[in-house]
N, C-alpha and C positions, 0 to 999 in steps of 0.2 A: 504493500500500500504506500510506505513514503517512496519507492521508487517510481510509483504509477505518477504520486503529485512532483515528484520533482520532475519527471519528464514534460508535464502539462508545463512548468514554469519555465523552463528552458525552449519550448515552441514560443511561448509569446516575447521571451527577449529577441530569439531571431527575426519575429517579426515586428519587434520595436526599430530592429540597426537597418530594417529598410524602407523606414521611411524617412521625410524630410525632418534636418534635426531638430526645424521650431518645433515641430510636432513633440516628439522627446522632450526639448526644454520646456514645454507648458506642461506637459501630461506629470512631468518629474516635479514641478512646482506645485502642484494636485495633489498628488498622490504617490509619493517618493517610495513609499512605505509598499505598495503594491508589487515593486520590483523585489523584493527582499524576500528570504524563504522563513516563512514564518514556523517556529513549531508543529501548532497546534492552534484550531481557531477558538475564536472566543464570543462571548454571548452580548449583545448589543442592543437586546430588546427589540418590542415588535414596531416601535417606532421609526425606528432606521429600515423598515420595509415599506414602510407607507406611501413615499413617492412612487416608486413603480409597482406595486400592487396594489393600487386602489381600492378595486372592487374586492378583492380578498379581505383588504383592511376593513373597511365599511361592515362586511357581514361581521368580519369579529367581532371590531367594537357593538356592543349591548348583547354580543353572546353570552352563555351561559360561562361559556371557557373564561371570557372577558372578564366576567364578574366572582370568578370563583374565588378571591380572597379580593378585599381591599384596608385600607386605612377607614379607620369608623367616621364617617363626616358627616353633615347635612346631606350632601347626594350620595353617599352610598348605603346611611342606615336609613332599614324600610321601617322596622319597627317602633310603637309610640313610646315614647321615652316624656311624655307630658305630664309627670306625677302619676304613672300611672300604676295598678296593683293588679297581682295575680296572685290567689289562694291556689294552695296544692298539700291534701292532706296536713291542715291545721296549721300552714306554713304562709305568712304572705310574705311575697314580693314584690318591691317598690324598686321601679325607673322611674328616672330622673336626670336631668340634667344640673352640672353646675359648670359654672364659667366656662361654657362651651364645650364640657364634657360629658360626655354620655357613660351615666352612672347606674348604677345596681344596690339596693340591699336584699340579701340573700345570706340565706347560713353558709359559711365557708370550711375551712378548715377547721375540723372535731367538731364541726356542726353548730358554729357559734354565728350569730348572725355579726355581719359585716358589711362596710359599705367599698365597693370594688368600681374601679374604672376599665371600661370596653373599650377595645384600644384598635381592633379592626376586625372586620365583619365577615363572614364567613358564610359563602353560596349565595342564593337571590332569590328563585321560584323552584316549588313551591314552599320552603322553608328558609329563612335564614336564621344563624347563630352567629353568637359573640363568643370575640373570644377577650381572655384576662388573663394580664400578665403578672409571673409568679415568680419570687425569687430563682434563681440559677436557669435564666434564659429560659423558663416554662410559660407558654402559652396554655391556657386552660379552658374548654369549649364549656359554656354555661349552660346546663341541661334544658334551661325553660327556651326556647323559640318562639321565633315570628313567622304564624301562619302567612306566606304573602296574599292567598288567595282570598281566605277566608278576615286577614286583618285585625288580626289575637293573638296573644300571648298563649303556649299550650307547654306542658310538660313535654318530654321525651321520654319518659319511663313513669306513667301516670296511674297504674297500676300495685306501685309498693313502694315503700321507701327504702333508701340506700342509705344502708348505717355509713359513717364515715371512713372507715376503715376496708368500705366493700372498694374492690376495685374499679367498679364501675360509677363510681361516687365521683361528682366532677372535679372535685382538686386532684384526684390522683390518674394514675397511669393509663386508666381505659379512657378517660378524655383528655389525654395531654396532647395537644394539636400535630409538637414536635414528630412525635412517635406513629400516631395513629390518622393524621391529615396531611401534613403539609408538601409532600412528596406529591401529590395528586393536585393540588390547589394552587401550586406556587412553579415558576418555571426555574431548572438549573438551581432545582434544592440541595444545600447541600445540610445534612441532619447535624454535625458536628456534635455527638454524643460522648461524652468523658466517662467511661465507666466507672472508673474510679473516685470521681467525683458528685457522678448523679447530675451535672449539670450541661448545657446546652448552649452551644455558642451556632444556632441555627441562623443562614443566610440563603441568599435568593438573589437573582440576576433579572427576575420579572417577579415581583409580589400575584398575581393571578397567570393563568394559561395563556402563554403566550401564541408567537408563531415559532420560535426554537422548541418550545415543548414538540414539537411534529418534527420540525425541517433540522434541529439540531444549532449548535452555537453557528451563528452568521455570519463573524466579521471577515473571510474569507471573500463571503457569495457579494455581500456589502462591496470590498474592495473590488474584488470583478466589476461588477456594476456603476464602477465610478472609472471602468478605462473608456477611450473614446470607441467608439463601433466597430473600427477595424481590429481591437485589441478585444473582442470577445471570441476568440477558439471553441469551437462546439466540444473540443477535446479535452478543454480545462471541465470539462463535466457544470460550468458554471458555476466550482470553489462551493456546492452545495454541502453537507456536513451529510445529509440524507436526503436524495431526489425520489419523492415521493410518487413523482408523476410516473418512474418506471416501476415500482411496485408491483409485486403477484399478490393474488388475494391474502396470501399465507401471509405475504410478509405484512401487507395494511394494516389487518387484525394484529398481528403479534406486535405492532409499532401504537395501537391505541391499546394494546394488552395492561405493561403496564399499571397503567392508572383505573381501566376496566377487569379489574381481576382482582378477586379474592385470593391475594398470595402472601410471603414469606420473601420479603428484599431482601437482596445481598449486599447492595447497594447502594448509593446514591445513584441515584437515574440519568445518564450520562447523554439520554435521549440518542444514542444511537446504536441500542446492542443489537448485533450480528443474529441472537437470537432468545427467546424471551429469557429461556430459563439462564440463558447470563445473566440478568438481573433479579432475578428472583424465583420462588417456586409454587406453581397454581396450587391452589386447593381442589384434590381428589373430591369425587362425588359421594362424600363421606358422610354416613348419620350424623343429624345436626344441623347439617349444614346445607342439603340436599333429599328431596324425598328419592327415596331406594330405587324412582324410574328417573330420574337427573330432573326431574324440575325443580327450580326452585324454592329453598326454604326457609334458608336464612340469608343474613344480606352480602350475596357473593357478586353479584354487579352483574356484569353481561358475557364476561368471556367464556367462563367457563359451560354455560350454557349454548352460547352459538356456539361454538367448537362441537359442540353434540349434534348438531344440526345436519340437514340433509343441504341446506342454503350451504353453508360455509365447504361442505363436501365438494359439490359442484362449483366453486370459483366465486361466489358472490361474495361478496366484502362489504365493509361498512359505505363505504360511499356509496354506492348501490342506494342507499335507502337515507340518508344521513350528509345533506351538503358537510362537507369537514371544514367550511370557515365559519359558518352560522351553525353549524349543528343543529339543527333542523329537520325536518325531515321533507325531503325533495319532492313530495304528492302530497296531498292530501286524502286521508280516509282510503278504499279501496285501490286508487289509482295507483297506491305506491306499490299496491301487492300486483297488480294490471300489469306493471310492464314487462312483465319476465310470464304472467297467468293470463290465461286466455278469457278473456270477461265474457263471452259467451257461451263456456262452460262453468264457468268458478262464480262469477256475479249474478248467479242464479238463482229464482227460488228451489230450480229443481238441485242445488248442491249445499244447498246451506239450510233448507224448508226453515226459513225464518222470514217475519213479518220486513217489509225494509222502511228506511226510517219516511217517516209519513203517513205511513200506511195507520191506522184507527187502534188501539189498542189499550192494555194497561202496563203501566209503568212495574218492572220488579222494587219489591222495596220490602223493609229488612223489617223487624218486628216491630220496631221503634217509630215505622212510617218513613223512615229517611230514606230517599229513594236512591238506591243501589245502580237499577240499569234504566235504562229508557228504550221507549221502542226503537226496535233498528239494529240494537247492539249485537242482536246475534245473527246478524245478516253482514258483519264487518269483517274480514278478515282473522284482524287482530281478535277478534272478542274470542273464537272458537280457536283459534292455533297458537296465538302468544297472551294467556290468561297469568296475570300480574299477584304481584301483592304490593302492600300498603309497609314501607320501613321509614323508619323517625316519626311514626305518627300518620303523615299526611303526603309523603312521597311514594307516590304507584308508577310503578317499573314492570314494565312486561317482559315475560319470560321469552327471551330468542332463541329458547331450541327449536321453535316455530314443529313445534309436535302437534300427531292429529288427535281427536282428544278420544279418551281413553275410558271408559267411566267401570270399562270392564276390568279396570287394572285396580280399580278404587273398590270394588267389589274382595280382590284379593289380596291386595299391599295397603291397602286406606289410604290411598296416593289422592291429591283433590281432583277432578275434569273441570273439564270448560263449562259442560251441560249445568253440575248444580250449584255451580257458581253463581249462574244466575239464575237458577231456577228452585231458589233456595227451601222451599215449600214443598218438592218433591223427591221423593227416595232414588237412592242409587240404582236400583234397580228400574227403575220407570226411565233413570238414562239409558240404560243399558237396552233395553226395550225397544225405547225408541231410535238408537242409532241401528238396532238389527234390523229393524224396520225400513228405514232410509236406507240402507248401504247393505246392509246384508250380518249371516248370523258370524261368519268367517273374519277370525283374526289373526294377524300375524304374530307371531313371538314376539317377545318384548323383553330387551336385555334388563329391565327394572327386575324380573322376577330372578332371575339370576345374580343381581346385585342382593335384593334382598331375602335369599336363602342364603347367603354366606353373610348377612349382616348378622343373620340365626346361629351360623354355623352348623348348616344343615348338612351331616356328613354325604346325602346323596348331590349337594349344590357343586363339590369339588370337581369334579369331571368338566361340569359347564363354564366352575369359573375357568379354570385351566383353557379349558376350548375359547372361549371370549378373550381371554387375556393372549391369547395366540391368533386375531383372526386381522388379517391387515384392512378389512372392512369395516370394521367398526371406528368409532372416535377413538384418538390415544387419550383422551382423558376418560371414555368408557374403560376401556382396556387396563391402563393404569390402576382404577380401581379395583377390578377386578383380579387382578393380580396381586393388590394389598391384600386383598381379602383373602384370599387363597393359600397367601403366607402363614392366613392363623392355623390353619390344618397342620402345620409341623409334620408330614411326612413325606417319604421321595416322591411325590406325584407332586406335591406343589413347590419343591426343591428343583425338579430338573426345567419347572414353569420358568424360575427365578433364573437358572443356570440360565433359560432360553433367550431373557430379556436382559441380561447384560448387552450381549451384541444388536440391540433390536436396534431399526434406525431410528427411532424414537427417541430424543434423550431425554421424553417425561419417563419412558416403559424404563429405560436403564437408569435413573434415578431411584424409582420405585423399588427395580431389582434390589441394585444398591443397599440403599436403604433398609429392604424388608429382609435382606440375607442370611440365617439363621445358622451359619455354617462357624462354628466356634474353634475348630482347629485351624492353628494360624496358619499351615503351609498350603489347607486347603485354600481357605479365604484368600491369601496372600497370591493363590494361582489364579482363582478366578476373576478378581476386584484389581491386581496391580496393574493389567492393562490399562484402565481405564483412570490413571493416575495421569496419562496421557488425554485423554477425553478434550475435545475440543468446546463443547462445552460446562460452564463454570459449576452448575449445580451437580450435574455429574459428576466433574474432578474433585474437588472438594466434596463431597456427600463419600467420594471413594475412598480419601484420604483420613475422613473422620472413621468409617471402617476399620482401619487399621492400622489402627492405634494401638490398640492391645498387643496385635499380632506383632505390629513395628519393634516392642519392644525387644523379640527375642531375636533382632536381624532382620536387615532386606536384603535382597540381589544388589550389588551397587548400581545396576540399572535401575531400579526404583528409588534408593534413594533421596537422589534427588529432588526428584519430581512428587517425592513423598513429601519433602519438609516444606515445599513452594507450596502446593494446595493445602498442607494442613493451616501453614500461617493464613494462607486467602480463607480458609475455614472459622481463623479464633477472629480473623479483621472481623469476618460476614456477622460474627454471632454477637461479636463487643460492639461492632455499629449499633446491633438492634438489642441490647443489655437492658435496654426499660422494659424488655420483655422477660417473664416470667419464663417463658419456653428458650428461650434465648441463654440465658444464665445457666438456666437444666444443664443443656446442649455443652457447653462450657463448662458447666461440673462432671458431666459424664466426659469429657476428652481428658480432664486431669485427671480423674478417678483411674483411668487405664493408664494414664505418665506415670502413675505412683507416687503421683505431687496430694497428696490427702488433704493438707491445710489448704491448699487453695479452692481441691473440689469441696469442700466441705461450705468455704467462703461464699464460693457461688450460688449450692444450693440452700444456703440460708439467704441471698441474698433473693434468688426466688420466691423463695416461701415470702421475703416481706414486702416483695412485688406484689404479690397476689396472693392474700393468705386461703384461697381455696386451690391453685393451682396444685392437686397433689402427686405430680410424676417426682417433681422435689424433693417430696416429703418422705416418698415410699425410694427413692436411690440415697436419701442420705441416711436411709432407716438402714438398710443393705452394706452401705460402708462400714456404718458403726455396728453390723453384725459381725464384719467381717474383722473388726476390729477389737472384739471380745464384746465392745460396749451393750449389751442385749436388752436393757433397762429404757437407754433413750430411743434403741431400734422399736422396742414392743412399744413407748408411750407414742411415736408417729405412728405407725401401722394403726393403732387402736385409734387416732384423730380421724386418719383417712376414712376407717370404715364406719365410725361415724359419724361422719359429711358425708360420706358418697357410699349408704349401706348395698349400691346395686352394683359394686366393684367385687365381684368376688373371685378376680386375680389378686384381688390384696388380702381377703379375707383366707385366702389358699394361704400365700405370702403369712400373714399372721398365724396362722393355724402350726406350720412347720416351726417358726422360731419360737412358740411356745411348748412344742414339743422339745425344741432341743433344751428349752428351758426346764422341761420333765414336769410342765403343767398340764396332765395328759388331758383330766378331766373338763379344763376350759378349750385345748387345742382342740379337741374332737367336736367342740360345737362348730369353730367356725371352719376346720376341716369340712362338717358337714353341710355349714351353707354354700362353699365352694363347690362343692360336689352338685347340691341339686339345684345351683346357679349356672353350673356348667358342667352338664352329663356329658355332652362327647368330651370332653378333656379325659382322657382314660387314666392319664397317670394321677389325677386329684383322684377318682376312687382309688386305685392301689394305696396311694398314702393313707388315705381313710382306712382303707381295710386293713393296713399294717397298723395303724392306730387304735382302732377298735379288738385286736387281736392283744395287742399287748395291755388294754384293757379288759379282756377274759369275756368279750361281747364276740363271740365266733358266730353266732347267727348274723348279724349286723354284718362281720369282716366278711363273712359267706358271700352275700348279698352287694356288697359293695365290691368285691372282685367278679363277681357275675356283670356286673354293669361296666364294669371297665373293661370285660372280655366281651361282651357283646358290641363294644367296639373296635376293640383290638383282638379277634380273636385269640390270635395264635399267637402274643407277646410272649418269650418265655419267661422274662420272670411274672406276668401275671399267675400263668402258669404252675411255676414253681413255688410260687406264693400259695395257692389254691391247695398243690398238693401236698407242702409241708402242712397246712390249716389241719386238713382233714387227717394225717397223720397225727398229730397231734393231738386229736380232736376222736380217734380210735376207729375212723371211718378206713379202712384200709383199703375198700374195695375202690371207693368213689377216690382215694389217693392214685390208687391204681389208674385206674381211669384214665384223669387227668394226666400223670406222669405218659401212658403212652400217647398220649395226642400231643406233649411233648415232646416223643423222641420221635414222632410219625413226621411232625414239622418242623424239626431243627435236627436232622440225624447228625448232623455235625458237631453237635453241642454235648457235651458228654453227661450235662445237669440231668437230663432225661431218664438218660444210662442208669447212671447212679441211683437217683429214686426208684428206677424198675428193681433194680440190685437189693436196697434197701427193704424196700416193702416185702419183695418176695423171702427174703430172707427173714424180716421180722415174724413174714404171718406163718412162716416155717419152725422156727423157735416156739413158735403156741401151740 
């Protein structure tokens, strides 16, 4: 790449020395600077574009990009700040202005009420928030908003209150602008995060979305544009940082990704990565966060949704539908779905059998009388294939996986459809009905059910995820999940899935691999992962290098070395940039925990826990250290915290149940042994533990019973096996010892544990 631009600067000197030399001496009295080989370009704002982009400028200014952060003034707060008040659960709140400042009382910090100054405002329609400036460079978004539409003060979370200490309480971490907004709001952010200090020396090259935020730093394309006519070379590519206009769909989307995506930065946003996941890593279509068919469910934005789409499959991109300087959308109503659908099939009554708007009817409307839909709405594109929801209260976002609607799926995953969306008065079934009616009784598979029988861990789902997480047809962010999910089954069928997607061309699917890799022998791991220490790109290398960590310690190839110690540092930069995160610190206690640096993992994950005192991956790795480290008193007091915050964890409660065993408290370990167990029946080895617990509590009907259920998963294990038939030896059963022992040595002839117990028995019941 600098060879490509220095070639471009050396064409246009040659064509500098043949022309006449006034030409040169003015052009040089200009712009002197233009001759000279600059580093690296730099960001100059969207103002230095405005001469020659006119009409690109004009749409921007009063876009929404335009307005996405500003300085709090007279023209940019929307909200009344006239003495005005808002009650919220026994709490009022007073705006106000003094000496030209736009002021707040509201409880602040440890919930005491306080009088705070709004120092710049934050988005425009149909919400805006203030934000409040807070010792150590902390901006802090004010949870109460300005409806714009509606023209009111409303809560953001108006359903409970947020003790002070909750993380999502507005002085602390879940609304700190730095962390959680400004990367999206602001152009050529850079976070400048001190982990060590907790403080914030955040800056910006455009306070709102510029035109660098797309095109990349200017002052290159700028200086181009100030040579005289004959000094523009088609060849100098026009000094752009990123020329949008030659874009493939792939790449459009992954350039407005980004800031449309629910992910995980590595970064600061350099507005021009080669590819998304250098910058950050999307969020999987994970419970939570996505209902088990990928629609939308909590607030993941737009990318990861289109990306599931049959639109984004086929080449369609965001401009397609979405002017990129007004942000806007380039049709109105039906016409925008017209240009690519044929309105004489699709703007049909016979395709959509819905009233259209005009036509005589009654309005849907919710129990309250608020009216919900109006006539026409199911006659619209949008209303039946990108069905929304409502986040911050009063922002509705439709879903772009532009999916057909489904109500048969809502019948078996509780997934929402289009149908009773608006037809809220009506049973699921009366959808169902009616679209076999319309369209026929015939459906096609739907990777949602496959997503959500491994959300189950439904031992017969393995096969399917495996097959989906291998199938080059589907979305890689379908796929990707599917392959997380698969990882939970722990045996070689979802082991050689993982082997399969290291090499996949995907670097979501080899991330995921990465990541989800269960293989704990270092020379294995260290064969399969050290390639991609090489990986071109960032989340993959570094996600490799965090991998093998542990294994690193015992030696690498000197071929890897290297390129081991480069990504793991690009690994501790990624995780310390983003340190006000609670998962971030984890991540950074688990890489020291395997250095063998103990004070500092130990540092981190308490430094988690006081990020977010419910975050418990924290809580239960530093329970783990200090097991490991004799300490079993502070390991058992977090384990017992976790499982009562989050009594539906019962890999912790498994977790608790063994260190109280080792603790030789059998009689409290077998409880929570047994919630583990009938929390998670296929996990086969939580029943053996249970049975080997209950055995040496002299309950052999129980151990009976709980090794039957962990063979009915795992058949043929042999020590379930061996367990079984020491039980029932013990227990004077010699025949059903017997038994068992030969279906031991029938499926492990190699193993000689089989042998022995057949040798054993036969010889005992021969002595009687």
């Amino acid at each position: 790449m600098t060879h490509w631009k220095l070639t471009g600067i050396v064409a246009t000197l040659i064509i500098v020395l043949s022309i006449p030399l006034y030409v040169v001496q003015n052009r040089a009295k200009r712009s002197a600077a233009s001759l000279t080989i600059t580093p690296a370009a730099e960001f100059v704002g969207s103002d230095a574009c405005r001469d020659c982009h006119r009409d690109e400028y004009k749409k921007w200014k009063g876009s929404h990009h335009q307005l996405a952060m500003a300085v709090a003034s007279e023209e940019t707060v929307l909200g009344n700040f006239d003495d005005a008040t808002f009650d919220h659960l026994g709490v009022t709140t007073r705006f106000y202005k003094k000496d030209g400042r736009f002021m707040v009382r509201t409880p602040g910090p440890q919930g005491d009420m306080g009088d705070f100054e709004i120092t710049h405002t934050f988005g425009w329609s149909p919400l805006q928030q203030y934000l409040i400036p807070f010792p150590g460079g902390r901006l802090q978004c004010l949870p109460i908003a300005w409806d714009s539409r509606e023209k009111r003060w409303y809560h953001l979370y108006p359903d409970r209150p947020l003790a002070a200490d909750d993380w999502l309480y507005w002085t602390n971490n879940g609304q700190n602008w730095n962390a959680m907004c400004a990367e999206c709001h602001s152009t050529d952010l850079r976070k400048n995060y001190d982990p060590d200090t907790g403080t914030y020396a955040t800056a910006w090259s455009e306070i709102s979305v510029g035109c660098e935020a797309c095109h990349g730093p200017g002052s290159n394309h700028v200086g181009w544009a100030q040579l005289p006519e004959m000094g523009r070379p088609d060849v100098a590519n026009m000094a752009l940082a990123v020329r949008t206009n030659g874009l493939t769909s792939a790449q459009q989307v992954q350039l407005c990704a980004p800031c449309h995506a629910r992910r995980m930065s590595l970064g600061d946003n350099i507005h021009a990565h080669d590819d998304f996941l250098d910058y950050g890593i999307p969020q999987l279509l994970n419970e939570g966060m996505y209902f088990p068919d990928g629609q939308i469910l909590d607030e993941v934005y737009v990318y990861g949704s289109f990306i599931q789409s049959k639109m984004y499959a086929r080449g369609v991109r965001c401009s397609d539908c979405h002017d990129v300087h007004s942000i806007r959308r380039i049709e109105d109503g039906n016409d925008l779905c017209l240009q690519c659908h044929r309105a004489n099939i699709y703007d049909t009554r016979d395709h959509h059998f819905h009233k259209q708007a005009g036509e005589t009817g009654e309005p849907i409307r919710a129990a309250t009388g608020e009216m919900l839909f109006e006539v026409g709405s199911g006659a619209r594109c949008e209303g039946c294939h990108m069905p929304g929801r409502r986040y911050m209260g009063v922002d509705y976002r439709p879903d772009h996986s532009f999916r057909i609607p489904r109500p048969d799926l809502s019948l078996t995953l509780d997934t929402p459809n289009a149908c009773n969306r608006c037809h809220v008065d009506k049973t699921v079934q009366w959808s169902v009905d009616a679209m076999a009616k319309w369209y026929g009784k015939k459906k096609r598979p739907h990777y949602g059910t496959i997503l959500a029988a491994g959300r189950q861990q439904d031992p017969n789902a393995l096969t399917e995820l495996v097959r989906l997480a291998g199938d080059r047809l589907y979305p890689d962010i379908v796929r990707a999940t599917a392959l997380s999910l698969a990882s939970s089954y722990s045996n070689e069928t979802a082991l050689e899935a993982l082997k399969m997607a290291l090499s996949d061309e995907s670097a979501l699917l080899r991330h995921t691999a990465v990541d989800r890799l269960p293989i704990s022998d270092p020379g294995q791991r260290t064969a399969l992962v050290g390639p991609l220490l090489y990986d071109p790109v960032r989340a993959v290398r570094i996600e490799a290098a965090r991998s093998l960590v542990a294994a690193a310690q015992q030696g690498l190839d000197p071929s890897l070395k290297r390129p081991y110690e480069k990504a793991l540092a690009e690994y501790t930069t990624a995780m310390a940039r983003t340190g006000d995160f609670a998962a971030s610190r984890h991540n950074l206690g688990n890489v020291y925990a395997d250095l063998g640096q103990t004070d500092r993992a130990i540092g981190h994950y308490r430094k988690a826990m006081a990020i977010d005192r419910l975050f418990y991956p924290a809580k239960v790795n530093l329970a783990m250290l200090y097991n490991a480290q004799g300490k079993k008193d502070p390991a058992e007091a977090l384990l017992r915290e976790v499982v009562q915050e989050h009594p539906e964890l019962y890999e912790i409660k498994y977790s608790l149940g063994l260190l109280l065993a080792e603790k030789k408290a059998y009689d409290t370990a077998v409880i929570y042994l047994g919630d583990a167990a009938a929390g998670l029946p296929q996990r086969s080895r939580i029943q053996y533990n249970l049975a080997l617990l209950l055995k040496q509590l002299n309950r052999n009907a129980q151990a009976e019973t709980a090794l039957h259920r962990a063979l009915a998963v795992d058949p043929n294990n042999p020590d379930y096996l061996y367990a079984l038939a020491v039980l029932y030896i013990e227990w004077n059963r010699a025949d059903d010892a017997l038994a068992v022992a030969l279906q031991l040595r029938d499926a492990h002839p190699t193993l000689a544990m089989g042998r022995d117990l057949i040798n054993y028995i036969n010889r005992s019941k021969a002595e009687k």
